[in-house]
C-alpha positions as CSV (number, residue, x, y, z in Angstrom):
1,X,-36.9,-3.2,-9.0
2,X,-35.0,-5.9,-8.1
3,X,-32.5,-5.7,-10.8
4,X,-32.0,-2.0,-10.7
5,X,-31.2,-3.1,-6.8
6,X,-28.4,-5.5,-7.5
7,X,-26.8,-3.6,-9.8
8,X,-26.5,-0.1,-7.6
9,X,-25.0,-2.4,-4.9
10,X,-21.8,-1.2,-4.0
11,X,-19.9,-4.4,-4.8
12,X,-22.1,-4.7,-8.2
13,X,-20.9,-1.2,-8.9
14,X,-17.2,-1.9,-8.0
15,X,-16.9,-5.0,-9.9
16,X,-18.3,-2.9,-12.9
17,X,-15.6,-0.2,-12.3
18,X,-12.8,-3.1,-11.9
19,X,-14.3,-4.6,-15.2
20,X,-14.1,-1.0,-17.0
21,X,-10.3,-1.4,-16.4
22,X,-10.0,-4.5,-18.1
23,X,-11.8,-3.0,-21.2
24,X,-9.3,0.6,-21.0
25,X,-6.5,-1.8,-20.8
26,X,-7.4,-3.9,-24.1
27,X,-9.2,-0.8,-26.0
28,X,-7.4,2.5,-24.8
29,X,-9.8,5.4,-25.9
30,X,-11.4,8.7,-24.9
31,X,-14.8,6.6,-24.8
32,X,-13.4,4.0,-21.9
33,X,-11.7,6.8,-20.1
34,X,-15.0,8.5,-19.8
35,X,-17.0,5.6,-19.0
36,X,-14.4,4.6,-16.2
37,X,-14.7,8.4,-14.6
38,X,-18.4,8.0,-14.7
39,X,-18.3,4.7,-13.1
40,X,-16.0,6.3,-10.8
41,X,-18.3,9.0,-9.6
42,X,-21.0,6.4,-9.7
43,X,-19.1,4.5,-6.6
44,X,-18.1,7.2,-5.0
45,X,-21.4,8.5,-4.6
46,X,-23.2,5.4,-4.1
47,X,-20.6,4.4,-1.1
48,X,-19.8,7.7,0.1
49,X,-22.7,7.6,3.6
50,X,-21.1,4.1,4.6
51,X,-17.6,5.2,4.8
52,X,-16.1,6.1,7.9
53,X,-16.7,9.0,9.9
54,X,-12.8,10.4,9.6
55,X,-13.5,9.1,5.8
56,X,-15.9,11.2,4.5
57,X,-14.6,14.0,6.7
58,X,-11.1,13.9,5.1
59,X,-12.7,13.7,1.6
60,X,-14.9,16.7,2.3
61,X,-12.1,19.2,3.3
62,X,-10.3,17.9,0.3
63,X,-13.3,18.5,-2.1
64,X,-13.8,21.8,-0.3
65,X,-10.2,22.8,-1.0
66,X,-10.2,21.9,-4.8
67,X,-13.3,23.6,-5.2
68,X,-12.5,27.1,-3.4
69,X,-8.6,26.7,-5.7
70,X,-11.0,26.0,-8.7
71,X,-13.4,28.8,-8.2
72,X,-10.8,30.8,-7.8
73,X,-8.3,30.1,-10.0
74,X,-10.2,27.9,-12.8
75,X,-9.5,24.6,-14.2
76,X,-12.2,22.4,-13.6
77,X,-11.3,19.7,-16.2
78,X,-8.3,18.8,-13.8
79,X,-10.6,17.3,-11.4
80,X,-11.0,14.4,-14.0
81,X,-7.6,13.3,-13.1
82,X,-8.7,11.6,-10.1
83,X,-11.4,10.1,-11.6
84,X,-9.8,8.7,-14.6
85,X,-7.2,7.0,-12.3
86,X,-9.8,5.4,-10.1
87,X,-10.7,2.7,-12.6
88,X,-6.9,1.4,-12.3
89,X,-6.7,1.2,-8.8
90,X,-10.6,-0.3,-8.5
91,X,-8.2,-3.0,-10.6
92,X,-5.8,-3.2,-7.9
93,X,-7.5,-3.4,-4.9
94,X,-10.2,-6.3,-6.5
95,X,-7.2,-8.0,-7.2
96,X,-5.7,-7.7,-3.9
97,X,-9.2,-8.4,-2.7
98,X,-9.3,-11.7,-4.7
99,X,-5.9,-12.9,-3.4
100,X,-7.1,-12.1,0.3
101,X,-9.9,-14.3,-0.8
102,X,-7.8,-16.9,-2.2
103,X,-5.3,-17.1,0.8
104,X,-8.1,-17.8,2.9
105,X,-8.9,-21.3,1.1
106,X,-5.2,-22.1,1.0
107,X,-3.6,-25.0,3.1
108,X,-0.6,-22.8,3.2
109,X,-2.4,-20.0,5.4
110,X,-3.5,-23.2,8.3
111,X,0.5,-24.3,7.5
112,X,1.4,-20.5,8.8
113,X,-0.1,-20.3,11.8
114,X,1.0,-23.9,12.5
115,X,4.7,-22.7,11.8
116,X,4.2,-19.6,14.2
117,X,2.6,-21.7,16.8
118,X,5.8,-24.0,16.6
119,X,8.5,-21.5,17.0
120,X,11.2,-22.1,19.5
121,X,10.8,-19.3,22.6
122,X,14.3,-17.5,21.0
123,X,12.8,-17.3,17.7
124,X,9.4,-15.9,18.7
125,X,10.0,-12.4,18.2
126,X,12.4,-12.9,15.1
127,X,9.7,-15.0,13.8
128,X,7.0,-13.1,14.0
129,X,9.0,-10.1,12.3
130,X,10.1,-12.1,9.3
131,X,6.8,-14.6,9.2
132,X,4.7,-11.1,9.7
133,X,7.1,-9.2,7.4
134,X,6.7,-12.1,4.6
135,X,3.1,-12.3,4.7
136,X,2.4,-8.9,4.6
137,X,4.2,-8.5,1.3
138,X,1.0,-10.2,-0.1
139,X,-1.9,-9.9,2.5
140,X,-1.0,-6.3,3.6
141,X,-2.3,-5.7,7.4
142,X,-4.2,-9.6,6.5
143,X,-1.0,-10.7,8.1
144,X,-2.1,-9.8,11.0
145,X,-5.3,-12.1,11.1
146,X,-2.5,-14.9,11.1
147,X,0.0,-13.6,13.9
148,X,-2.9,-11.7,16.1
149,X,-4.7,-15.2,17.3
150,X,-0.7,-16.9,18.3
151,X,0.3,-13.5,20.1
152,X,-3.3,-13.5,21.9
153,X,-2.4,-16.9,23.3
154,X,0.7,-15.2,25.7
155,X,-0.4,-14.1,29.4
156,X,2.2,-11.8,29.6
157,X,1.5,-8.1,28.9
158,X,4.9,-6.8,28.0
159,X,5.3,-10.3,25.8
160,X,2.2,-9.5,24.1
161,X,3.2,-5.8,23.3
162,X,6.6,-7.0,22.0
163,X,5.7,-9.4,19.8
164,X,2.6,-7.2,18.6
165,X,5.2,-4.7,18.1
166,X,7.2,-7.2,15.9
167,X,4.4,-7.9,13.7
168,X,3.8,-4.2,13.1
169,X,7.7,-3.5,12.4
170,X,7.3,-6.4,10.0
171,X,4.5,-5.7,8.2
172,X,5.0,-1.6,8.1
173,X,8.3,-2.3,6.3
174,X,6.6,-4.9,4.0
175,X,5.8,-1.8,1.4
176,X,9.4,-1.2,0.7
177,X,9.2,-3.6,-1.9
178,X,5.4,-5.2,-2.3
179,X,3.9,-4.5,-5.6
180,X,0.6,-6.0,-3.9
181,X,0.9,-2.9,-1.7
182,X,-1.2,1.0,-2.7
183,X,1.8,2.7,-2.3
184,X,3.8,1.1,-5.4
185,X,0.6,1.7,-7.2
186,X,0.4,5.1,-6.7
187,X,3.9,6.0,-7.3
188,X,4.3,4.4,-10.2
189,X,1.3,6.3,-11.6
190,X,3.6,9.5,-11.1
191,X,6.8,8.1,-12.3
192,X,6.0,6.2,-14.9
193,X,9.0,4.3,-17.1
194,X,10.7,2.8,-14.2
195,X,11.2,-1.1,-14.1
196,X,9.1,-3.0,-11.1
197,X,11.8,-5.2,-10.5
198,X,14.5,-2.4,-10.1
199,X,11.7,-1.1,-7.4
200,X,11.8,-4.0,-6.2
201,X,15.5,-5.0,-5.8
202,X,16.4,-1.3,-4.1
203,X,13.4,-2.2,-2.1
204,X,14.2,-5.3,-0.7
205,X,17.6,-4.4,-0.2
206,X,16.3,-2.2,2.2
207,X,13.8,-4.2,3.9
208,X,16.6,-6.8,4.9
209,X,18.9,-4.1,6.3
210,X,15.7,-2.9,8.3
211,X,14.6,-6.1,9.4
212,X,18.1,-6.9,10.8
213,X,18.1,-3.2,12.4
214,X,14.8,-3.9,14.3
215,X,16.0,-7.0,15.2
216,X,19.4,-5.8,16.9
217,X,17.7,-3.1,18.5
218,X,14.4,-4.7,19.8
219,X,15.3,-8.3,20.6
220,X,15.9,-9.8,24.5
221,X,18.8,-11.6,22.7
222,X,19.9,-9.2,19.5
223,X,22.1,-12.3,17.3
224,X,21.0,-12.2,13.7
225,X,21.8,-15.9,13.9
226,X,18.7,-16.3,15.4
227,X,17.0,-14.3,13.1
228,X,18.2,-16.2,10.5
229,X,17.2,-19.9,12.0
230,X,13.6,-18.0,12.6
231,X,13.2,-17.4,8.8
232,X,14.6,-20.5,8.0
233,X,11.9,-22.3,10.3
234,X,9.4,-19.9,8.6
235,X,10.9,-21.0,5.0
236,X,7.1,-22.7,4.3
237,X,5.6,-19.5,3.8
238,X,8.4,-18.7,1.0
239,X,7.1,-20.1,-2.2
240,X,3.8,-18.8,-2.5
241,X,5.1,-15.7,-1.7
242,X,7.3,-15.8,-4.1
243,X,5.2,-16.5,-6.8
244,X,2.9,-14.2,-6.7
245,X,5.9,-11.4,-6.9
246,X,7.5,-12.9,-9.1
247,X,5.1,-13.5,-11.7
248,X,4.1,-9.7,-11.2
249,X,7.8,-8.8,-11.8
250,X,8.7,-10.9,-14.9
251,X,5.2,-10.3,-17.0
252,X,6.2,-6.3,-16.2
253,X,9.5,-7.5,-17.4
254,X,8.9,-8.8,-20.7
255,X,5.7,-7.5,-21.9
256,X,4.8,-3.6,-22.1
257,X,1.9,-3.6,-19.2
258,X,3.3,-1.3,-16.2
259,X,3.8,-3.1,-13.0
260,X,0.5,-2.2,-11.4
261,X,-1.0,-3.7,-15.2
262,X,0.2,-6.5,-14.6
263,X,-0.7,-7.0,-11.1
264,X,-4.1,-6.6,-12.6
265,X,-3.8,-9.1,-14.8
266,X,-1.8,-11.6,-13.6
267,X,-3.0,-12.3,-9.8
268,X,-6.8,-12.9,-11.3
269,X,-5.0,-15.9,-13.3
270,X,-3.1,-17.1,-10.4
271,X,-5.9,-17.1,-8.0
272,X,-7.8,-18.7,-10.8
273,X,-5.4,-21.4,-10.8
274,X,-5.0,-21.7,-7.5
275,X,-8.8,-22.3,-6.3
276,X,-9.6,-24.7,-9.4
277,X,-7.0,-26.8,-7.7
278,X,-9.0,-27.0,-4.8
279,X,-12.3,-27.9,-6.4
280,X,-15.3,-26.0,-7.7
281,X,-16.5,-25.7,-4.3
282,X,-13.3,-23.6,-3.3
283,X,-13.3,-21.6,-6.8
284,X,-17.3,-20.2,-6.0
285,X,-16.4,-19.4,-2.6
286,X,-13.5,-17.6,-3.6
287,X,-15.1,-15.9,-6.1
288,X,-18.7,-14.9,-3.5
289,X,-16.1,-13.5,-1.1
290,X,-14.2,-11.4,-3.4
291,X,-17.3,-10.0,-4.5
292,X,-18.6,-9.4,-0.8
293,X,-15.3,-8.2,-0.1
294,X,-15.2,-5.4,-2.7
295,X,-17.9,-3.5,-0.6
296,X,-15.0,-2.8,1.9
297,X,-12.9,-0.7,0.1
298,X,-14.6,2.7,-0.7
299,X,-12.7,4.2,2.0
300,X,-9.4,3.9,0.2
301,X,-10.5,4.4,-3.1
302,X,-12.7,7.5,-2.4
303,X,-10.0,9.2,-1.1
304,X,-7.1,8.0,-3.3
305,X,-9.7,9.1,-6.2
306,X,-10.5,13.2,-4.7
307,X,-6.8,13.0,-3.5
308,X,-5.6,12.4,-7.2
309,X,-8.5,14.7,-8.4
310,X,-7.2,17.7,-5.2
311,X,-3.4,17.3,-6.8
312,X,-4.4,18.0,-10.4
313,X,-5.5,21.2,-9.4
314,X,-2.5,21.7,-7.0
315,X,-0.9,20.9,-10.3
316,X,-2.7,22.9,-12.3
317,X,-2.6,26.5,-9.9
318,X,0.9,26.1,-9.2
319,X,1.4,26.3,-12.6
320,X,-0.8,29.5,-13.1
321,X,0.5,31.4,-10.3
322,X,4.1,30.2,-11.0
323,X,4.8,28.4,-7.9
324,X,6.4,25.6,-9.8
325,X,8.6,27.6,-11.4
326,X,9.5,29.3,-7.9
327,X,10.6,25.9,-6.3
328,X,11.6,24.9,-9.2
329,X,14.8,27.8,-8.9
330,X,15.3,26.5,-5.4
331,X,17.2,23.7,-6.9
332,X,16.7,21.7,-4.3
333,X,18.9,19.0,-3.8
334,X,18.3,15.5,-4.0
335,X,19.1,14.8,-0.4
336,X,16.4,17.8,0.5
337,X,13.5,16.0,-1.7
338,X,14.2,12.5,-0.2
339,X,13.8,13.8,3.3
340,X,10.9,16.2,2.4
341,X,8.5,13.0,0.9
342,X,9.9,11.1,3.9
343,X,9.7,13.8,6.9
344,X,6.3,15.2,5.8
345,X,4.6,12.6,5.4
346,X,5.8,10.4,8.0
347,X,5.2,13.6,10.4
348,X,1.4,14.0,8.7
349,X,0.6,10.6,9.6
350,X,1.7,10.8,13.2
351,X,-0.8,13.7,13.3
352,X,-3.1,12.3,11.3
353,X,-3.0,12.7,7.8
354,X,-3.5,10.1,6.0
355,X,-0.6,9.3,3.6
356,X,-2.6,8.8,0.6
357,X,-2.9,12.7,0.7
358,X,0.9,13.3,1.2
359,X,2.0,11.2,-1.3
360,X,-0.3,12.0,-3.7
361,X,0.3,16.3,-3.2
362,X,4.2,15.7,-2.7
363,X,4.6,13.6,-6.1
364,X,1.9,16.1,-8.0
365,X,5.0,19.0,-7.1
366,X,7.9,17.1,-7.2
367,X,6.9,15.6,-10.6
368,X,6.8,18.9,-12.5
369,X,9.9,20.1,-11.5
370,X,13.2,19.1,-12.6
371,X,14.6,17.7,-9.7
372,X,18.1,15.6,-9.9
373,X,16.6,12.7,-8.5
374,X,16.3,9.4,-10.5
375,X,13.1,8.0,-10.7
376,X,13.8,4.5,-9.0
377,X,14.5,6.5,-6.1
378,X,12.0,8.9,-5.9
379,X,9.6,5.8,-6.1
380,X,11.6,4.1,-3.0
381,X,11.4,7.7,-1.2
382,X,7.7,7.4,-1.5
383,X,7.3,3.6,-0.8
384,X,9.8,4.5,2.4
385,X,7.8,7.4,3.1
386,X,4.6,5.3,2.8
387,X,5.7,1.9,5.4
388,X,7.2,4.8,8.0
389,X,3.7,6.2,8.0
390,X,1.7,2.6,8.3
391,X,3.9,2.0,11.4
392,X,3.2,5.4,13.4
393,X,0.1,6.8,11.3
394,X,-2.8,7.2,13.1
395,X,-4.8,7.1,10.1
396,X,-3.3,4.6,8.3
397,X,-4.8,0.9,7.8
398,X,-2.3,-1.2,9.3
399,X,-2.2,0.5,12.5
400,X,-6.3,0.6,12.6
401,X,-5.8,-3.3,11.9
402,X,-3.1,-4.2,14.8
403,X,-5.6,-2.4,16.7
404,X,-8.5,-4.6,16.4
405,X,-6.3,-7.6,15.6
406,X,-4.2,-7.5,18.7
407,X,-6.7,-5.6,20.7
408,X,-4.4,-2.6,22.0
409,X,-4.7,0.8,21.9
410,X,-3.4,2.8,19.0
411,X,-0.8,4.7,21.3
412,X,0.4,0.8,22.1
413,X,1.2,0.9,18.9
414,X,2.7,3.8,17.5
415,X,4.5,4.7,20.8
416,X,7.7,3.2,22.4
417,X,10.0,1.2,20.4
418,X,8.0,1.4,17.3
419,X,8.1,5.3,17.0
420,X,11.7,4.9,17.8
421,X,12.2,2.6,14.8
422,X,10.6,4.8,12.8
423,X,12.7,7.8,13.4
424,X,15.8,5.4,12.8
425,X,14.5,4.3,10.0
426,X,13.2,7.3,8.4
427,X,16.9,8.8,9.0
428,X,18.8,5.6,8.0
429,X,16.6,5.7,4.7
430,X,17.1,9.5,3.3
431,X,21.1,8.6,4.1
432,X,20.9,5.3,1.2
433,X,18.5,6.9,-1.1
434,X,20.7,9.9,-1.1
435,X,23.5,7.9,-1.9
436,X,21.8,5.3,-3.9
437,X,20.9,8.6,-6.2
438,X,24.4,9.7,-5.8
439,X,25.6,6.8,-7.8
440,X,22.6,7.1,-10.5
441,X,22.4,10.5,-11.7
């Protein structure tokens, strides 16, 4: 009884799944795929009555509505798309689990908030954008356990909402160009055959022209000098950082794995590394908490998993009924797509829907039809689409997080200079993909 306890534990079940990935990637075959959807299922249905209340809401209507489009138009089997997928991302977020995990034991995490605590009153704000932005690239809204506690230490209510605003601009942006971030994940799923590091580089570009933008626009004293000294005094946090993405990037470079394989593979090795160095008393803490953490994310992968599984029958009836091929002779133009992924679902999560459903529907369409839009940049529409949404969604993790971290309310967050950045930004971005894809195709 005991056993048969442990293993239907959520995190024994998750690790199982996460493992199952590991064995698709090294033996590709109809047999793993199967035994990854049933492990799939398995989770889902074993986590399902712990989720969150707006959770398993969400994932009912979405059930509800591919089972009403399947009953009436057919195509059950499509369903399995979802649940075939959810072994890759169970790989992704225990990796991103594990690294949380890691970062926890690292000096370099004390060295941050040490840095942040440090900062000269003229580089506060410019320093919690960059340190949060930086830190977020790997941590996602972790970042904020770092910034929340310094920010929490100001008397001042309008200097507490400014620099909590910071952190938020920061980190929001911070999926522009993460490969440690869901929405790089998920995209590339769709449009496959694109290089991570050309993601990347088009990413990145934009982050920097949106970091300066915020910081011009939302400063007391708007000198991109100042920004500049504040990452400088922030340059600590740089190298680890920089490792981790880069050792993503190049082993997607020169090998065959996709960029979210090798995520998968390479972070468990550098975590590895990284917690040996510190002892075996750092490696088996590392290790129980990764496994203790992997109990927290049924939320995102139950409904990234019926969201995937909802969009392959979207997929599969718009085929049927011809819908595709309708859209298809609208010939839209690339300008039109760009500002669709962005507008809709940056609008859906200001409402309320959570951008894992956007995405996910949006790319199922735009995928099948041949728009003129090259597939670097309909990954960056969707990864611009996807930080817009984390700064003013009211469903989406990283404002739920700078809620609790920075204890505001949610319309502290999303409201004010923040919604006006993302308006700015959601406008400034359709312009440079638009010509970005101008150039390409």
């Amino acid at each position: 009884m005991f056993l048969l306890k442990q293993f239907t534990r959520p995190e024994t079940l998750f690790v199982l799944l996460w493992g199952s990935q590991l064995v698709r990637m090294t033996w590709p075959s109809t047999a793993t795929d199967l035994a990854g959807a049933v492990l799939a299922a398995a989770f889902i249905l074993r986590v399902f009555l712990f989720l969150r209340r707006a959770t398993i809401v969400l994932c009912c209507t979405l059930a509800a509505l591919a089972a009403a489009l399947i009953f009436i138009y057919g195509g059950p089997a499509n369903v399995l798309v979802g649940f075939k997928a959810a072994p890759m991302f169970a790989g992704f977020f225990g990796s991103i689990v594990l690294l949380r995990a890691t970062g926890e034991q690292l000096q370099q995490i004390a060295q941050a908030r040490a840095l942040f605590a440090r900062l000269k009153p003229d580089h506060r704000l410019g320093g919690f954008l960059v340190g949060s932005h930086l830190l977020a690239v790997v941590l996602g809204p972790g970042a904020y356990a770092i910034t929340a506690p310094i920010i929490g230490e100001s008397k001042v209510e309008n200097e507490h909402l400014a620099a909590m605003r910071a952190c938020h601009r920061g980190g929001g942006v911070a999926g522009l160009w993460s490969p440690f971030w869901i929405a790089m994940a998920l995209s590339s799923q769709y449009v496959p055959g694109v290089p991570l590091w050309h993601t990347m580089a088009l990413g990145i570009s934009m982050a920097a022209c949106a970091l300066t933008a915020s910081h011009v626009l939302f400063a007391p004293e708007p000198s991109v000098a100042l920004l500049w000294r504040a990452l400088r005094s922030l340059q600590p946090i740089v190298p680890p950082v920089a490792v981790c993405v880069l050792s993503v990037a190049l082993l997607s470079g020169v090998t065959v794995l996709s960029g979210l394989e090798a995520l998968i593979v390479s972070v468990p090795v550098l975590c590895a590394l990284a917690l040996l160095a510190k002892g075996r008393r750092a490696f088996v803490t590392g290790v129980a908490n990764t496994y203790r953490g992997t109990a927290h994310v049924g939320n995102e992968i139950s409904i990234l998993t019926i969201s995937l599984a909802l969009g392959g029958v979207i997929r599969y009836v718009f085929a049927e009924t011809g819908t595709t091929d309708w859209i298809g002779g609208l010939d839209l133009p690339a300008a039109a797509v760009i500002a669709i992924m962005i507008g809709a679902t940056s609008l859906g999560a200001l409402i309320g829907v959570h951008q894992i459903v956007s995405v996910s529907l949006l790319l199922s369409v735009f995928t099948d039809l041949p728009v003129r839009v090259a597939g670097v940049v309909l990954i960056e529409s969707t990864l611009a689409a996807w930080s817009c949404s984390s700064i003013i969604g009211l469903s989406a993790i990283m404002v739920g997080t700078a809620t609790a971290m920075f204890h505001v309310t949610p319309g502290q967050v999303i409201l004010g200079p923040n919604l006006k950045f993302a308006v700015l930004f959601a406008l400034g971005a359709i312009l440079v993909l638009a010509g970005v894809n101008a150039l390409l195709v």
